[in-house]
mmCIF file of the N, C-alpha and C atoms, coordinates in Angstrom:
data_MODEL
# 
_entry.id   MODEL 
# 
loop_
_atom_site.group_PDB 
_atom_site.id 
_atom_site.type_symbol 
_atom_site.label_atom_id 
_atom_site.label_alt_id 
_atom_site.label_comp_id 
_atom_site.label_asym_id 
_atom_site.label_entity_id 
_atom_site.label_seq_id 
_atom_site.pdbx_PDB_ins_code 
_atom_site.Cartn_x 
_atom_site.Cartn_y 
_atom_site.Cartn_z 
_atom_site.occupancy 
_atom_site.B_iso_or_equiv 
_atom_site.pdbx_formal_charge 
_atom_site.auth_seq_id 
_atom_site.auth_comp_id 
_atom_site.auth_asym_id 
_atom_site.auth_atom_id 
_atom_site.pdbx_PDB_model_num 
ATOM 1   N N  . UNK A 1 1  ? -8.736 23.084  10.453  1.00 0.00 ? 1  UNK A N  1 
ATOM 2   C CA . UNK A 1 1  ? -8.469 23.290  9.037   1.00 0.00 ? 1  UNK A CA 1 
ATOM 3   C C  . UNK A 1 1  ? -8.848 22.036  8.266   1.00 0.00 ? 1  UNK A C  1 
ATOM 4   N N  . UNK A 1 2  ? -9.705 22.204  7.071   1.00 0.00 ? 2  UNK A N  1 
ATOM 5   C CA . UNK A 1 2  ? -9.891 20.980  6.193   1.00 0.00 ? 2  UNK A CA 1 
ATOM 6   C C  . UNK A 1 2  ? -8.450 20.519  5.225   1.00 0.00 ? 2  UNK A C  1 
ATOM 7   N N  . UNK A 1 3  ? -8.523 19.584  4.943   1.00 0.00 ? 3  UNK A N  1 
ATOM 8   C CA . UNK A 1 3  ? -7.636 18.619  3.999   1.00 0.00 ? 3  UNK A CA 1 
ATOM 9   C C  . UNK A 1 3  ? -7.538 18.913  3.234   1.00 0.00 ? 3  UNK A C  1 
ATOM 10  N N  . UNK A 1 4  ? -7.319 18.813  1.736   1.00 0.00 ? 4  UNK A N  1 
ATOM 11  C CA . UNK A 1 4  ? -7.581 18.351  0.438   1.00 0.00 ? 4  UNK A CA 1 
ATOM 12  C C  . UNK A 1 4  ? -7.631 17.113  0.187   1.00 0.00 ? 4  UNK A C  1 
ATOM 13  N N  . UNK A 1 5  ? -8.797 16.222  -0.467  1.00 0.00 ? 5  UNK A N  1 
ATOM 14  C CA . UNK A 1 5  ? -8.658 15.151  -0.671  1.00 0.00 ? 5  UNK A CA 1 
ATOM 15  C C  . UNK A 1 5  ? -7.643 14.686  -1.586  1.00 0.00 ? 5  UNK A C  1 
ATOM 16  N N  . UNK A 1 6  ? -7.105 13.512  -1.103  1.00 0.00 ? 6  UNK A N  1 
ATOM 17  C CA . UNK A 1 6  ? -5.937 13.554  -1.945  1.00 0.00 ? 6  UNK A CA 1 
ATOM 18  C C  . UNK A 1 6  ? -6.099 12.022  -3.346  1.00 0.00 ? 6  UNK A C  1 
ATOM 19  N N  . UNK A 1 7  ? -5.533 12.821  -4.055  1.00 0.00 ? 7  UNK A N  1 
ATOM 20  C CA . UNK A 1 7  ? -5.605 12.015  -5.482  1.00 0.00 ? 7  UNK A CA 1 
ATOM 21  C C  . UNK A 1 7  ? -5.176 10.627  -5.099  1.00 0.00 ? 7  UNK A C  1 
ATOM 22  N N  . UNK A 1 8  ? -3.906 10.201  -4.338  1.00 0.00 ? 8  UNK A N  1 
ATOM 23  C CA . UNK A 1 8  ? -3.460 8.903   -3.538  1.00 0.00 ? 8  UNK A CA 1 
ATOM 24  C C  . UNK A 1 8  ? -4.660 8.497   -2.986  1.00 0.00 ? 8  UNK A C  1 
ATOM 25  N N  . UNK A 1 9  ? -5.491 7.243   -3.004  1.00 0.00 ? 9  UNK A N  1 
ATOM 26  C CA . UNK A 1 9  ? -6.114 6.759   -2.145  1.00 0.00 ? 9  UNK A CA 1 
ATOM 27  C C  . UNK A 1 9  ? -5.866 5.482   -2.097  1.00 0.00 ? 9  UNK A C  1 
ATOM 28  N N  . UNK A 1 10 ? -4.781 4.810   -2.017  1.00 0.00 ? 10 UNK A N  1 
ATOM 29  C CA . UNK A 1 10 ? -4.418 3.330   -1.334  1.00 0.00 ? 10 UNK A CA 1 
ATOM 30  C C  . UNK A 1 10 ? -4.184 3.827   0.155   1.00 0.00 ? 10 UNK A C  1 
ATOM 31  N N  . UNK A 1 11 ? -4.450 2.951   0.772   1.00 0.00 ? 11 UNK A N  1 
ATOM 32  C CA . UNK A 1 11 ? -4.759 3.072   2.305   1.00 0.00 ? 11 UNK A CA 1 
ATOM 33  C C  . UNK A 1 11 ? -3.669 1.738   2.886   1.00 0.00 ? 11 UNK A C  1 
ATOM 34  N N  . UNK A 1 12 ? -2.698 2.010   3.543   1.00 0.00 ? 12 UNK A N  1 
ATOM 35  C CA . UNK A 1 12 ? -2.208 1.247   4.870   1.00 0.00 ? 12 UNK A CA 1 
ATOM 36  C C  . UNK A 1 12 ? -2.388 1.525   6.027   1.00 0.00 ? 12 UNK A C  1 
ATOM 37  N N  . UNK A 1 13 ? -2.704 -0.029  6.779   1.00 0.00 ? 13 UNK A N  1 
ATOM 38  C CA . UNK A 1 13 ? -2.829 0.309   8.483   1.00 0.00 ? 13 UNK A CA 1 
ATOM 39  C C  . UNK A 1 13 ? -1.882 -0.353  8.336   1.00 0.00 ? 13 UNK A C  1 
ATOM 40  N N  . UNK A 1 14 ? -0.720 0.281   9.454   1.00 0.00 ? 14 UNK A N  1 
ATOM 41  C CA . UNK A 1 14 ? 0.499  -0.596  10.106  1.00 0.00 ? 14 UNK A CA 1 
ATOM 42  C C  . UNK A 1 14 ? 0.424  -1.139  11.532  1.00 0.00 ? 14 UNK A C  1 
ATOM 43  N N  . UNK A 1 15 ? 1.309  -2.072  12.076  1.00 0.00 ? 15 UNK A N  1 
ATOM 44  C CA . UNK A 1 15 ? 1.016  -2.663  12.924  1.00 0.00 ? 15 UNK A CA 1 
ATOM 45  C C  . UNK A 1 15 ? 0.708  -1.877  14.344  1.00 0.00 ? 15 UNK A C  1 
ATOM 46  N N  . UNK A 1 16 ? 1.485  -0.956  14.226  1.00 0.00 ? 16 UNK A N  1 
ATOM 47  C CA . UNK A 1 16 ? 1.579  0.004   15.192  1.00 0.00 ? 16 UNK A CA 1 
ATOM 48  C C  . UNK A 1 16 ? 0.917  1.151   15.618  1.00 0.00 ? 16 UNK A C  1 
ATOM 49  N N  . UNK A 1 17 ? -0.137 0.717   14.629  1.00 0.00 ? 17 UNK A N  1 
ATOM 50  C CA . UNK A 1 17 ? -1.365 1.518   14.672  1.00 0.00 ? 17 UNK A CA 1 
ATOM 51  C C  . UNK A 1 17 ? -1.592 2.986   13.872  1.00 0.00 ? 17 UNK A C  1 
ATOM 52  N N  . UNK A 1 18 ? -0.327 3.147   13.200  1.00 0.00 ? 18 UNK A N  1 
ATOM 53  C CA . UNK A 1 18 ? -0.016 4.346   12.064  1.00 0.00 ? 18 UNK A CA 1 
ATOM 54  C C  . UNK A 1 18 ? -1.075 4.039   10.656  1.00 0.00 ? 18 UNK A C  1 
ATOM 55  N N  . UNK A 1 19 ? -1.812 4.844   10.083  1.00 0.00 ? 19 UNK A N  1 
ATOM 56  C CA . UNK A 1 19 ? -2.416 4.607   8.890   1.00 0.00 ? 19 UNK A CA 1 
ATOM 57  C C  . UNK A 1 19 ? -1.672 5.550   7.548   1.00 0.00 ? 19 UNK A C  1 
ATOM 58  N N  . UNK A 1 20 ? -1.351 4.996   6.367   1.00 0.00 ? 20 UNK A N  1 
ATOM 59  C CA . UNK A 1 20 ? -0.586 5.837   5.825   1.00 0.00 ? 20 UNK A CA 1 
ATOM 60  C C  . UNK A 1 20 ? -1.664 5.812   4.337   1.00 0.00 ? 20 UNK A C  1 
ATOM 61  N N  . UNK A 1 21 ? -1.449 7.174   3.762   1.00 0.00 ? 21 UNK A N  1 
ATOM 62  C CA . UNK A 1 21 ? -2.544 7.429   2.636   1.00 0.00 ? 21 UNK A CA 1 
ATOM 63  C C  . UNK A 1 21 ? -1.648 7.977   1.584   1.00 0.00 ? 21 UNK A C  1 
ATOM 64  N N  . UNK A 1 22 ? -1.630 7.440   0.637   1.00 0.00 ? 22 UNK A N  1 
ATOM 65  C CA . UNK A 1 22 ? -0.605 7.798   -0.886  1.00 0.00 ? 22 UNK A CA 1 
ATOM 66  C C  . UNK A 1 22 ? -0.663 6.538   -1.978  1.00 0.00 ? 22 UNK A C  1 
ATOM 67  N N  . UNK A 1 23 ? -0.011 6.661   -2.612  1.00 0.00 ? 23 UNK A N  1 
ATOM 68  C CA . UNK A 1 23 ? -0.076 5.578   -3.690  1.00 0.00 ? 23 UNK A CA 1 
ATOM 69  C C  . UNK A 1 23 ? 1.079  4.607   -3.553  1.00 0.00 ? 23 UNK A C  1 
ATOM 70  N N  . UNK A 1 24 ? 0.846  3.230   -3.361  1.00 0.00 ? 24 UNK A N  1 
ATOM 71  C CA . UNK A 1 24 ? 1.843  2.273   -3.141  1.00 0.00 ? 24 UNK A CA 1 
ATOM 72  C C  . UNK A 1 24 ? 2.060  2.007   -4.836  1.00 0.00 ? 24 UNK A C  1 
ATOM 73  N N  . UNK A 1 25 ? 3.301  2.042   -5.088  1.00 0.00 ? 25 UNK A N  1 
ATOM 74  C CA . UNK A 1 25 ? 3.890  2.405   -6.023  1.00 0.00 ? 25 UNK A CA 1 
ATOM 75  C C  . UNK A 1 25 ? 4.678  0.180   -6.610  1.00 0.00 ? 25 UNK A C  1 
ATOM 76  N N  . UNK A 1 26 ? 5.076  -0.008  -5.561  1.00 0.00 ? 26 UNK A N  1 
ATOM 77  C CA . UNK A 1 26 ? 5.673  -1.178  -6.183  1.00 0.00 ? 26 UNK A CA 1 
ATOM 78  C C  . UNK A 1 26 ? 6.122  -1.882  -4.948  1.00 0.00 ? 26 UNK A C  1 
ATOM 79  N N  . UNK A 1 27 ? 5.554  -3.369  -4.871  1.00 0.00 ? 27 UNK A N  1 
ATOM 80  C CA . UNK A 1 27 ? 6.105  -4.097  -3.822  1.00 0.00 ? 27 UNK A CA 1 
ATOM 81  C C  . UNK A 1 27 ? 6.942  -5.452  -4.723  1.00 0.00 ? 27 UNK A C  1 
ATOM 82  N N  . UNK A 1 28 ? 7.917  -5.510  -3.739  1.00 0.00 ? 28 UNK A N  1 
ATOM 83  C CA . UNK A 1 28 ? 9.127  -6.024  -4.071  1.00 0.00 ? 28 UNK A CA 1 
ATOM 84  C C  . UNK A 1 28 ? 10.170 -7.083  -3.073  1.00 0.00 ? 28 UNK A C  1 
ATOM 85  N N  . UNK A 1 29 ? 9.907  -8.218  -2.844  1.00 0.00 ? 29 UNK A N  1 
ATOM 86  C CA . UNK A 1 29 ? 10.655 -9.270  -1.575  1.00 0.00 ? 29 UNK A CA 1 
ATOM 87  C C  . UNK A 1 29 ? 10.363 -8.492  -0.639  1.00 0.00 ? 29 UNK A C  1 
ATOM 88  N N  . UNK A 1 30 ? 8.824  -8.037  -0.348  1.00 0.00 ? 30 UNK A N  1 
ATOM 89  C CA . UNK A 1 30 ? 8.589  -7.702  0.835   1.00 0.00 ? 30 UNK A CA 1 
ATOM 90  C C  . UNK A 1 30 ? 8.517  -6.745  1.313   1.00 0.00 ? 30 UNK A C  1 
ATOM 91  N N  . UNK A 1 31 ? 9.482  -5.362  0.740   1.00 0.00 ? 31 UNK A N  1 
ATOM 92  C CA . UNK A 1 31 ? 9.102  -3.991  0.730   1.00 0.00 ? 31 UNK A CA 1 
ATOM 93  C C  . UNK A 1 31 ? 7.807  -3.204  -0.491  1.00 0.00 ? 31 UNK A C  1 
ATOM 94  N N  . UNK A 1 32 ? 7.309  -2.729  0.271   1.00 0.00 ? 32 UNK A N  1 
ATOM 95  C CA . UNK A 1 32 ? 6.365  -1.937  -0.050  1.00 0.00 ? 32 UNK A CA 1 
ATOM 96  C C  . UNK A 1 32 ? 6.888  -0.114  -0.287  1.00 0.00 ? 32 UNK A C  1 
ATOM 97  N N  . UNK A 1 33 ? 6.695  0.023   -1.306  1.00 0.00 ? 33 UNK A N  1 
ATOM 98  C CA . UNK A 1 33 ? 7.231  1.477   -2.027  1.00 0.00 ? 33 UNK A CA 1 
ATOM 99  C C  . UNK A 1 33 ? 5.819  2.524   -1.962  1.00 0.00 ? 33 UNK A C  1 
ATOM 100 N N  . UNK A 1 34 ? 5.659  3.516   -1.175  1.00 0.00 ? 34 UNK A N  1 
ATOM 101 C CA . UNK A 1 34 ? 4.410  3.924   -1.344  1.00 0.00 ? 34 UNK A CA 1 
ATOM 102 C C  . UNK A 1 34 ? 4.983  5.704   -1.431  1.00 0.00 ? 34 UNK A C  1 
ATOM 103 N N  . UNK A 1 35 ? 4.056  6.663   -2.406  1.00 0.00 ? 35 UNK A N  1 
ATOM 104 C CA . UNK A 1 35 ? 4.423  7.551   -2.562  1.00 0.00 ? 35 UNK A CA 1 
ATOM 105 C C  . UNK A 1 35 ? 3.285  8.858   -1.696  1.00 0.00 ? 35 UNK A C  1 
ATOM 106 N N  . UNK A 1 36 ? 3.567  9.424   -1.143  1.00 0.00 ? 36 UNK A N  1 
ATOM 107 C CA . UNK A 1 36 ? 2.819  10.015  -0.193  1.00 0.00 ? 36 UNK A CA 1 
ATOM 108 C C  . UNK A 1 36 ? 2.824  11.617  -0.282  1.00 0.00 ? 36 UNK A C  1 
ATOM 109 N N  . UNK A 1 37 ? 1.933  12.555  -0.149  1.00 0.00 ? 37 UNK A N  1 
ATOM 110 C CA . UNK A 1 37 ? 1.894  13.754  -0.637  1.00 0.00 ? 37 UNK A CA 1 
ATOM 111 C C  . UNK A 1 37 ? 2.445  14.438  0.802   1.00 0.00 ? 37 UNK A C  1 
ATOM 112 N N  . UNK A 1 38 ? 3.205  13.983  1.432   1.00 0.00 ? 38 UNK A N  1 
ATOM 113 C CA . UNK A 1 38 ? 3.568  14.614  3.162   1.00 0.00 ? 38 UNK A CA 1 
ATOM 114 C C  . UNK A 1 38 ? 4.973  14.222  3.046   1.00 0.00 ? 38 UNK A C  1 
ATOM 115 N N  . UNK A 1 39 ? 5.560  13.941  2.184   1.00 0.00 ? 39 UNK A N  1 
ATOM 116 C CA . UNK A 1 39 ? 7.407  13.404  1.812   1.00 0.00 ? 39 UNK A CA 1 
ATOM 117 C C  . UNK A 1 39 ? 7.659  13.327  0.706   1.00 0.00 ? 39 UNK A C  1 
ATOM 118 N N  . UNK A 1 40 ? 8.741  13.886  0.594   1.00 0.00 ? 40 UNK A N  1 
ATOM 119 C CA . UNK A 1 40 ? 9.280  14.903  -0.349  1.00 0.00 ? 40 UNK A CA 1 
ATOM 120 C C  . UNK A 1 40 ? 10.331 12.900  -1.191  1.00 0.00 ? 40 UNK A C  1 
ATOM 121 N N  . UNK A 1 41 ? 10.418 11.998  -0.467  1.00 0.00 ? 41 UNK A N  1 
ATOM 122 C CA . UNK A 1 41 ? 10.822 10.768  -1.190  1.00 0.00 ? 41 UNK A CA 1 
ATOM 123 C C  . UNK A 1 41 ? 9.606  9.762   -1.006  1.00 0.00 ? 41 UNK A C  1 
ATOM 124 N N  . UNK A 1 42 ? 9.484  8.842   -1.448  1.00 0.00 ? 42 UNK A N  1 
ATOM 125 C CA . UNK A 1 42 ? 8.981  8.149   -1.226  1.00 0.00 ? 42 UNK A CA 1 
ATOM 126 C C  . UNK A 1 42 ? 9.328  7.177   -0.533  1.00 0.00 ? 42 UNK A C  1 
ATOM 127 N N  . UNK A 1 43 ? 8.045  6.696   0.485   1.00 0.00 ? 43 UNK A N  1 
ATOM 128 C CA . UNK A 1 43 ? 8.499  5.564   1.951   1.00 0.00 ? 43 UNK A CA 1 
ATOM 129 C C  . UNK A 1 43 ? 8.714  4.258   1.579   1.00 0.00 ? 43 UNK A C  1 
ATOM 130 N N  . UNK A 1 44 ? 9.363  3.532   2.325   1.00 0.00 ? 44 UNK A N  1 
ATOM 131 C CA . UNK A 1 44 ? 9.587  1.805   1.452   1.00 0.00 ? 44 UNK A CA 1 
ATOM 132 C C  . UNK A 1 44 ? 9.342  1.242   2.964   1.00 0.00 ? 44 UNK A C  1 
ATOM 133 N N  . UNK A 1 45 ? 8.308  0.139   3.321   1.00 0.00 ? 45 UNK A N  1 
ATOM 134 C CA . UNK A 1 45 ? 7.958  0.081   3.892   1.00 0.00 ? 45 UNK A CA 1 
ATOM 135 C C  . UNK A 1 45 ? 7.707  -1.647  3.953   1.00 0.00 ? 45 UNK A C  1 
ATOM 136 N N  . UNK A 1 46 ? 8.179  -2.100  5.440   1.00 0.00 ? 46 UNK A N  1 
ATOM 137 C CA . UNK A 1 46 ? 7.946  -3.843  5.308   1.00 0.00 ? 46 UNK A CA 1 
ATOM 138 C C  . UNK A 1 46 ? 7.060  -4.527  5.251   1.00 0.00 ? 46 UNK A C  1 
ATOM 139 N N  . UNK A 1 47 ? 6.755  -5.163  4.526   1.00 0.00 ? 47 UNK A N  1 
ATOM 140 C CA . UNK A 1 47 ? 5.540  -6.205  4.352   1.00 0.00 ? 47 UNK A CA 1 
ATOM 141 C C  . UNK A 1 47 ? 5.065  -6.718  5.595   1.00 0.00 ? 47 UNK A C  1 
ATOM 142 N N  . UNK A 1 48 ? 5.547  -7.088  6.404   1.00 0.00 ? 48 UNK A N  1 
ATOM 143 C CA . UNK A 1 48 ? 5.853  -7.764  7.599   1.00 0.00 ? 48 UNK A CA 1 
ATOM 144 C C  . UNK A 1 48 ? 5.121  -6.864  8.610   1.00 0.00 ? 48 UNK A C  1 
ATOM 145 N N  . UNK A 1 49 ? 4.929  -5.510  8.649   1.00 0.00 ? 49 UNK A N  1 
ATOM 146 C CA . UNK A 1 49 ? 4.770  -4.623  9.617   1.00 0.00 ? 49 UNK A CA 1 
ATOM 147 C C  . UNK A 1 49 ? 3.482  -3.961  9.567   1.00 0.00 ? 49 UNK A C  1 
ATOM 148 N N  . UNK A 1 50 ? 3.044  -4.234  7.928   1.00 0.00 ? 50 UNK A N  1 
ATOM 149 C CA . UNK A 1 50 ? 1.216  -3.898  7.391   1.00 0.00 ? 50 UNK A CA 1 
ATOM 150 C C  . UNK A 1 50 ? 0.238  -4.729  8.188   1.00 0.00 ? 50 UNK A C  1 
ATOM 151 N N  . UNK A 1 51 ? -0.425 -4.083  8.938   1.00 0.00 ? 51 UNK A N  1 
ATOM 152 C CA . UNK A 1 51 ? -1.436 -4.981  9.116   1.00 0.00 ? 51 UNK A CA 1 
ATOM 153 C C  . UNK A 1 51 ? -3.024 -5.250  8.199   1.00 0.00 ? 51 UNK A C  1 
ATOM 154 N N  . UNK A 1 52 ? -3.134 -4.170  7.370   1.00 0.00 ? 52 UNK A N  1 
ATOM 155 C CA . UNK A 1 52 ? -3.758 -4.136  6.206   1.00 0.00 ? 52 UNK A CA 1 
ATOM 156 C C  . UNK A 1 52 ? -3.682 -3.059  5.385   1.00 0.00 ? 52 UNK A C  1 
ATOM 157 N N  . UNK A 1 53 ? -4.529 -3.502  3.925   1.00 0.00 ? 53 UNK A N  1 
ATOM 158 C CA . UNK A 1 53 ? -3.782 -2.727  2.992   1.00 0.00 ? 53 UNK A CA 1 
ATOM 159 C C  . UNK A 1 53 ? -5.205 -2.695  1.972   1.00 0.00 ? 53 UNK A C  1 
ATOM 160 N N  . UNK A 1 54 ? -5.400 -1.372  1.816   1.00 0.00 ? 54 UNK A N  1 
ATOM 161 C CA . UNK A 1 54 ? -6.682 -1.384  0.297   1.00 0.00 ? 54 UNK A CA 1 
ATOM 162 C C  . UNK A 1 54 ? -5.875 -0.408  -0.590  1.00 0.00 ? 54 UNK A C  1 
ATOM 163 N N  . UNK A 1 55 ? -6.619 -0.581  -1.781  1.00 0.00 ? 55 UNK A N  1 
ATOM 164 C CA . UNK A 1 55 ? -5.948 0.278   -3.310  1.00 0.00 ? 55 UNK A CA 1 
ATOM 165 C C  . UNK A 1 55 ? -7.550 0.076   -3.599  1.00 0.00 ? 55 UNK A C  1 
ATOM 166 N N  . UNK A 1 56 ? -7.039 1.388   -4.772  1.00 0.00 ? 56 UNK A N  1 
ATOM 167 C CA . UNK A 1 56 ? -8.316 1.440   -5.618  1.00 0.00 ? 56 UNK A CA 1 
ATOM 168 C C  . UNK A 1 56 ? -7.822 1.265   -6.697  1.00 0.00 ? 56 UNK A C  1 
ATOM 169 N N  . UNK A 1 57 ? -6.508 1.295   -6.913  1.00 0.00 ? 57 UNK A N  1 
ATOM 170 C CA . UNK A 1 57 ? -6.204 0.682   -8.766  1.00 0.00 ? 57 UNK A CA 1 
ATOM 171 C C  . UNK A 1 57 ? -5.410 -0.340  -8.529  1.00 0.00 ? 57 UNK A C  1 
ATOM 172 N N  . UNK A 1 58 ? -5.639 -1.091  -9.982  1.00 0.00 ? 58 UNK A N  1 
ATOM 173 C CA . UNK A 1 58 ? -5.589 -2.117  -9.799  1.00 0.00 ? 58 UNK A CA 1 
ATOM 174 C C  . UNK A 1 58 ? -3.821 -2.792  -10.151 1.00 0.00 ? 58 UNK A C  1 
ATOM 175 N N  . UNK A 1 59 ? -3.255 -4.007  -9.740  1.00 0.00 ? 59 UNK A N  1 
ATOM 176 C CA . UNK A 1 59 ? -2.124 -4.002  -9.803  1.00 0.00 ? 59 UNK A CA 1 
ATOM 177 C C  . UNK A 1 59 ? -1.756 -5.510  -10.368 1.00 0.00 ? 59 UNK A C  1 
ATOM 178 N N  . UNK A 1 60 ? -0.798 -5.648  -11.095 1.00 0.00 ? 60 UNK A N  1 
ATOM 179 C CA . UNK A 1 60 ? -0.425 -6.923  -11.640 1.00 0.00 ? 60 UNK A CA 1 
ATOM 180 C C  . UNK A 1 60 ? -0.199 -7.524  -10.715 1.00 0.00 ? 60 UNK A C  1 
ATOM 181 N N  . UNK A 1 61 ? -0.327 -8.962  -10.351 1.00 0.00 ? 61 UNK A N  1 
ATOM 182 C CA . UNK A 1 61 ? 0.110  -9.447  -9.479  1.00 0.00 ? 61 UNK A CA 1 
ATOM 183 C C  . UNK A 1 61 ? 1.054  -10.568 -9.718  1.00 0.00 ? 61 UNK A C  1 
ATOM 184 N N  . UNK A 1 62 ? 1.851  -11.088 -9.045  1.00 0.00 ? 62 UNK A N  1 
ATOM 185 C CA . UNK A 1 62 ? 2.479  -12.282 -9.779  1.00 0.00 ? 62 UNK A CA 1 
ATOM 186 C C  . UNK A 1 62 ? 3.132  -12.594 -8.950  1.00 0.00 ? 62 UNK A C  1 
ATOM 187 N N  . UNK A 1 63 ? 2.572  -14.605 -9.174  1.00 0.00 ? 63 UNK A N  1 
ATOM 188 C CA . UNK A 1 63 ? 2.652  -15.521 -7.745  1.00 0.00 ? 63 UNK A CA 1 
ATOM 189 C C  . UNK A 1 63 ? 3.779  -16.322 -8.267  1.00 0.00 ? 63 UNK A C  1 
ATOM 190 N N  . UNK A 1 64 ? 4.023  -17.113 -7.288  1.00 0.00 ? 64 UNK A N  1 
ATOM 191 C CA . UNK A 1 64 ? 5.722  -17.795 -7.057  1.00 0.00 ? 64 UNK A CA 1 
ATOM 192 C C  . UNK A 1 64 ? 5.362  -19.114 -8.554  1.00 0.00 ? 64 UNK A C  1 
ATOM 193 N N  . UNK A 1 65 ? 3.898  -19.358 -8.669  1.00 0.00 ? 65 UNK A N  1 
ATOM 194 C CA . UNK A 1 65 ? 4.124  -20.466 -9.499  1.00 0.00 ? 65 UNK A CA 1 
ATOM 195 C C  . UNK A 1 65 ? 3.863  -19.521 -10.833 1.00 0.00 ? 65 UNK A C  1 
ATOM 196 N N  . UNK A 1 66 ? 4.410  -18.460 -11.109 1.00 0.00 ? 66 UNK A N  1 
ATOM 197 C CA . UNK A 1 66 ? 4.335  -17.850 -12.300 1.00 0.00 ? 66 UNK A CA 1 
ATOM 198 C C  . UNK A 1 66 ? 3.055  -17.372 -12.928 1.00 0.00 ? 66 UNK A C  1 
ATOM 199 N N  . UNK A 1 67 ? 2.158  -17.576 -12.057 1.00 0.00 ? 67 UNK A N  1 
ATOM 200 C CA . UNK A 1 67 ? 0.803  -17.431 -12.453 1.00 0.00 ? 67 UNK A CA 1 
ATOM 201 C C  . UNK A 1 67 ? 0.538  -15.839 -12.367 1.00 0.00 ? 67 UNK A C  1 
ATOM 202 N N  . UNK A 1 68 ? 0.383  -14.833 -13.362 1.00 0.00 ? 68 UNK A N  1 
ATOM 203 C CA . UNK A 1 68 ? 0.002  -13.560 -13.242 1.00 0.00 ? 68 UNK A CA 1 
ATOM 204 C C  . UNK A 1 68 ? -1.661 -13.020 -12.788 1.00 0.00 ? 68 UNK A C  1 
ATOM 205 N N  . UNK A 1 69 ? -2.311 -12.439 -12.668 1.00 0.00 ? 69 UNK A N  1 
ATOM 206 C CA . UNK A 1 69 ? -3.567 -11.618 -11.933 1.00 0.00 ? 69 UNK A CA 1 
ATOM 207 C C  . UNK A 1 69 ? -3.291 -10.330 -12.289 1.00 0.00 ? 69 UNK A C  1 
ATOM 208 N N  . UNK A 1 70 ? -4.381 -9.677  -12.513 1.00 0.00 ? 70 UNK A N  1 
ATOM 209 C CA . UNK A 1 70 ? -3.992 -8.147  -12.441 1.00 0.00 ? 70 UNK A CA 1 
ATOM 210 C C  . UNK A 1 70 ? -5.755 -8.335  -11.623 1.00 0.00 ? 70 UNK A C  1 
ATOM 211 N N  . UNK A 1 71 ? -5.114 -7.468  -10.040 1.00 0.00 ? 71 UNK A N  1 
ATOM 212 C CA . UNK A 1 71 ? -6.109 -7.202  -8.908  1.00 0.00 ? 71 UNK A CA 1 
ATOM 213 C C  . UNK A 1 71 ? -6.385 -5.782  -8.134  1.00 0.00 ? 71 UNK A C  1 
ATOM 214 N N  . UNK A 1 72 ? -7.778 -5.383  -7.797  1.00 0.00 ? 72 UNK A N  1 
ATOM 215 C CA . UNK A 1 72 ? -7.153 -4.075  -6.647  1.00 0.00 ? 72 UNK A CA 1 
ATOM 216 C C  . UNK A 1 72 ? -7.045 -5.126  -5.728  1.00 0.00 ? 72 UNK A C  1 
ATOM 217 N N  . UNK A 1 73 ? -5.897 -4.418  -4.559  1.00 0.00 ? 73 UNK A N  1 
ATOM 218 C CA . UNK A 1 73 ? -5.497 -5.117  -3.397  1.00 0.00 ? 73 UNK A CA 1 
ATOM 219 C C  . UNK A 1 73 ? -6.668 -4.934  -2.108  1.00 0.00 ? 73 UNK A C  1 
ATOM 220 N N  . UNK A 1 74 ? -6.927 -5.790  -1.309  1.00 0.00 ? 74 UNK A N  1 
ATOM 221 C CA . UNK A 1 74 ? -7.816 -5.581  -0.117  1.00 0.00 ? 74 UNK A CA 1 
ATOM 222 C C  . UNK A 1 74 ? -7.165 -6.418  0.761   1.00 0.00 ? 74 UNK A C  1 
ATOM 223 N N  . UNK A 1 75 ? -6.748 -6.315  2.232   1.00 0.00 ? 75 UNK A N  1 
ATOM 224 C CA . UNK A 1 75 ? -6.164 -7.304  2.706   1.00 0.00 ? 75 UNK A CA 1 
ATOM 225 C C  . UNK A 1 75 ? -7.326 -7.093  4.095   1.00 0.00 ? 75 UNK A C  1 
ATOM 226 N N  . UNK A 1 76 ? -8.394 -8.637  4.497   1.00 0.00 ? 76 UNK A N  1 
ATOM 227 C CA . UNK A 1 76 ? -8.794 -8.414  6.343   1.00 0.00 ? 76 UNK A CA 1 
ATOM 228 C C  . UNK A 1 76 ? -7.650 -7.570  7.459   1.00 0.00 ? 76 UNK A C  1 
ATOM 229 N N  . UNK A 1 77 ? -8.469 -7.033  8.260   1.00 0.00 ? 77 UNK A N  1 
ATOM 230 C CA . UNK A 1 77 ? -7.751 -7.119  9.395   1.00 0.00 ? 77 UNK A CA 1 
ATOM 231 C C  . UNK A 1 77 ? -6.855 -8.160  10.105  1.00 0.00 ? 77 UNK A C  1 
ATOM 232 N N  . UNK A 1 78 ? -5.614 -7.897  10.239  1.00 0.00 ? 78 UNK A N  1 
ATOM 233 C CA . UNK A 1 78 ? -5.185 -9.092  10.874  1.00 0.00 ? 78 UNK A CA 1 
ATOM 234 C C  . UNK A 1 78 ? -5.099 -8.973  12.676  1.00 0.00 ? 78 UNK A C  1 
ATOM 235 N N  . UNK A 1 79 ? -5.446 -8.041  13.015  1.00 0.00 ? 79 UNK A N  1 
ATOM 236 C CA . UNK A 1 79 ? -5.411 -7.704  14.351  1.00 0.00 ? 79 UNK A CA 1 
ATOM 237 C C  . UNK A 1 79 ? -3.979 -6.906  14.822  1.00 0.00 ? 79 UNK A C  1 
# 
């Protein structure tokens, strides 16, 4: 059976080798909020446990020395 492509296209690989496809919604001290068309809530998910991460829209960013960015996210492989 085919898919529907889905309107979500931020992409996580987790460490454990799970890939998750939906819209990461808001990261926050480390949790990651991503909204997914396969769960009925949305997943909150540890920073710590991503092993990479792409978006196609783009997201404010904002670093510890107050310095703001608005970026799409791309993170290397970390293995």
């Amino acid at each position: 059976a085919l898919l529907p492509v889905l309107a979500q296209s931020d992409t996580l690989w987790m460490s454990n080798g799970d890939m998750i496809v939906g819209e990461l919604k808001e990261m926050t001290r480390g949790v990651m909020v991503v909204e997914t068309d396969y769960s009925d809530s949305d997943l909150k998910l540890e920073w710590s446990k991503v092993r990479k991460v792409r978006t196609s829209s783009q997201y404010l960013v904002s670093f510890v020395s107050e310095e703001n960015r608005t970026a799409r996210l791309y993170s290397p492989d970390t293995g």
